[in-house]
C-alpha positions, 0 to 999 in steps of 0.5 A, spaced: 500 500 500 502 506 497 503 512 503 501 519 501 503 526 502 501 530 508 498 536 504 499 541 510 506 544 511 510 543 517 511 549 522 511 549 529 503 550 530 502 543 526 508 540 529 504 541 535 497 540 533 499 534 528 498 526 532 495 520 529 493 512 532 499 508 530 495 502 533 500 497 532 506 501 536 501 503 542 500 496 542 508 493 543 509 499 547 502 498 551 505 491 552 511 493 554 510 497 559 505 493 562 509 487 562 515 491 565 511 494 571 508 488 573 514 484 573 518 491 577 513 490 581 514 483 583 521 483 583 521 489 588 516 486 593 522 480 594 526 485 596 531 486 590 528 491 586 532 495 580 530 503 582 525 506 581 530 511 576 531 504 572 523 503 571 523 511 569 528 510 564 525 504 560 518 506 561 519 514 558 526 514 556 523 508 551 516 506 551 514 513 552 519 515 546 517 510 541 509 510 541 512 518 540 515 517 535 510 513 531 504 518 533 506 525 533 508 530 528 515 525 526 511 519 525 505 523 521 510 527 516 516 521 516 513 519 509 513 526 507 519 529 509 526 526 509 529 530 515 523 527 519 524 519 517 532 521 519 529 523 526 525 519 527 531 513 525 535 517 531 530 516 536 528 509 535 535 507 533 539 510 539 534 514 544 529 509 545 533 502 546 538 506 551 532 508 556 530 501 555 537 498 556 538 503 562 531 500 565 535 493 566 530 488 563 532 482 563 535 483 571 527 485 573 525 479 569 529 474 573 527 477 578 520 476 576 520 469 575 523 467 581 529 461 583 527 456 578 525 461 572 532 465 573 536 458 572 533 457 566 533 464 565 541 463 565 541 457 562 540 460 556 544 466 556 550 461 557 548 457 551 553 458 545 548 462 541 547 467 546 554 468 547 554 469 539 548 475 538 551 479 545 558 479 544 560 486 542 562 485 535 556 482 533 551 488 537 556 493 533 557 490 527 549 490 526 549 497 529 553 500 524 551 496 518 543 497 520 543 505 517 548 503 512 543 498 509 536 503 510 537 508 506 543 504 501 539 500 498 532 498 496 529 498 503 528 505 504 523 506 498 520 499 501 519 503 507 516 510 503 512 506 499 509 500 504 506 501 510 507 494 513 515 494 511 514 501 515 512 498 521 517 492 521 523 497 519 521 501 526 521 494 530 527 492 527 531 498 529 529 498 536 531 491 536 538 492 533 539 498 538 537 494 544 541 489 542 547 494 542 545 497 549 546 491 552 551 488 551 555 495 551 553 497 557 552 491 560 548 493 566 543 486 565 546 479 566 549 478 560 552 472 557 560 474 558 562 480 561 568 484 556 572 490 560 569 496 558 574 500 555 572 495 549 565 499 549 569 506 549 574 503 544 568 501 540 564 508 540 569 512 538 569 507 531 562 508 531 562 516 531 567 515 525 562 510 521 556 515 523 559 521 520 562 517 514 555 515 512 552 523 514 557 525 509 554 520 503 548 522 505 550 530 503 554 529 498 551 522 495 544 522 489 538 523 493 535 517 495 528 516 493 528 523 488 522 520 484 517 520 491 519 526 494 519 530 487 512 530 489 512 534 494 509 540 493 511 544 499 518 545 504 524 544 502 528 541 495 530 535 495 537 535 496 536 540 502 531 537 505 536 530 505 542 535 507 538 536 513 537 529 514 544 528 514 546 533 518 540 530 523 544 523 523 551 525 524 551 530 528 544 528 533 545 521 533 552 524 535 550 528 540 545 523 544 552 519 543 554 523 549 550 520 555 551 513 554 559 514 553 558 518 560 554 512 562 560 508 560 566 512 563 562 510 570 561 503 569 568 503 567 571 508 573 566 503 578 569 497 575 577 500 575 575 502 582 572 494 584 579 491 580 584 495 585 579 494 591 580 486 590 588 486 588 589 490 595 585 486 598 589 480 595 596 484 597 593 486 604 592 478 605 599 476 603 603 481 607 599 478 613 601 471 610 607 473 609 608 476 617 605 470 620 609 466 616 615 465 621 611 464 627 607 460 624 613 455 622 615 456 629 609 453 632 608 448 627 617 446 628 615 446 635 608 441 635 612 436 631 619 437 633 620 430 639 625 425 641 626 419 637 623 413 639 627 409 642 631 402 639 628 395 642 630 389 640 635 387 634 636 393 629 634 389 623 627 389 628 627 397 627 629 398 620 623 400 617 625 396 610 626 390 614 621 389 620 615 389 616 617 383 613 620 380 619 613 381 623 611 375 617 616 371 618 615 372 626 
């Protein structure tokens, strides 16, 4: 099914006033929520609760932004303007699954689903699969390749053009950035702990690879020129994907910032923790280490005595010759 126009141009009072039902998002997003809070709620009344700011986080930060992104004016004028679709590909991909990962999901379903179910729960992350899908490179490679992929081949025009594809894509976004939040910042049991100056490392390449497809996108052939030819309102084409690929480099850029803080304070608590255990370690055996020679001298005490004294024949008292001569006795 074709989607058409938006006849009405983009201003602030429309971008206001401008909201449409996108059922299908409020249903996952609704879903989500719902599942999420009952599963806090029980996970707290046993006593091992992630935070209310952890709750805050997925609940806003993610569902709230996703259904957002599907009904207000970004979702009603992603068809319509280039800029738009590219915002709305910043939220879903980056903001979105950063507020969800942030709310520590898989922490408050395993403490939902009590002792039998949190081990089958860590069977499954420790199994080869698991390990393979949440490894960092795997999550950073998908994350990296995704946009490249959108809007470089026939997927963005599918997206344009058909409503169902639309729909799959802005789930599958959030899915590859979910994916990416969590096995970067590691906040959820995950199937195998890295150190997090990999993640550091990592997003650095990441803000590389991000501009590189801002500049493709500016200096590039315009990507799907015969659709947004037929708009008769805003800017030109070329502008209005120059716009788009400013809002890709330099937004997703920019919201980078606070998960690279997050990263910097899992390291720092990490670092801290590291040094923690090696004093400990270090405390424990200059304490050996001078309890050492008093120990000796107990231990030299309590098995120091006289030899026993030789009765009888010396081959009856050698120790090679008197089993054997109990025999023949």
């Amino acid at each position: 099914m074709a989607v058409s126009f938006v006849e009405t141009p983009l201003t602030l009072s429309t971008a206001v006033s401008s909201w449409q039902w996108d059922l299908p998002t409020l249903a996952v997003t609704g879903g989500l929520a719902w599942g999420y809070h009952r599963a806090h709620t029980r996970q707290a009344r046993r006593g091992d609760g992630v935070g209310r700011g952890r709750g805050y986080c997925f609940l806003f930060l993610g569902c709230a932004a996703w259904a957002v992104a599907a009904t207000s004016f970004v979702g009603v004028y992603a068809d319509t303007l280039f800029w738009v679709r590219a915002l709305q590909v910043v939220i879903l991909l980056f903001v979105v699954p950063f507020g969800l990962a942030l709310g520590r999901p898989v922490s408050v379903l395993r403490g939902a689903l009590g002792a039998g179910g949190g081990r089958r729960l860590d069977t499954a992350l420790s199994g080869r699969g698991a390990r393979i899908l949440a490894h960092p490179a795997t999550t950073s490679l998908a994350m990296l390749a995704t946009p490249w992929l959108l809007y470089l081949t026939g997927w963005y025009p599918a997206v344009l053009e058909h409503h169902l594809v639309d729909q799959i894509t802005r789930i599958v976004l959030v899915v590859v950035g979910f994916g990416y939040f969590y096995a970067r910042l590691q906040a959820d049991p995950v199937p195998r702990r890295y150190s997090q100056m990999i993640s550091i490392t990592i997003t650095f390449v990441e803000v590389i690879g991000d501009g590189l497809l801002g500049l493709v996108l500016w200096l590039g052939p315009l990507i799907a020129a015969g659709h947004y030819a037929a708009r008769t309102w805003g800017p030109d084409p070329r502008t209005d994907q120059i716009i788009g690929a400013g809002i890709l480099w330099i937004l997703g850029d920019v919201i980078g910032v606070p998960f690279l803080l997050v990263l910097m304070r899992a390291f720092t608590l990490d670092d801290r923790a590291t040094a923690a255990a090696i004093d400990a370690e270090l405390d424990a055996a200059e304490l050996d280490a001078a309890r050492g020679p008093a120990r000796a001298a107990a231990a030299a005490e309590e098995h120091v005595s006289e030899p026993p004294a030789a009765h009888g024949l010396w081959w009856e008292n050698d120790p090679q010759l008197q089993d054997r001569f109990r025999r023949e006795r």
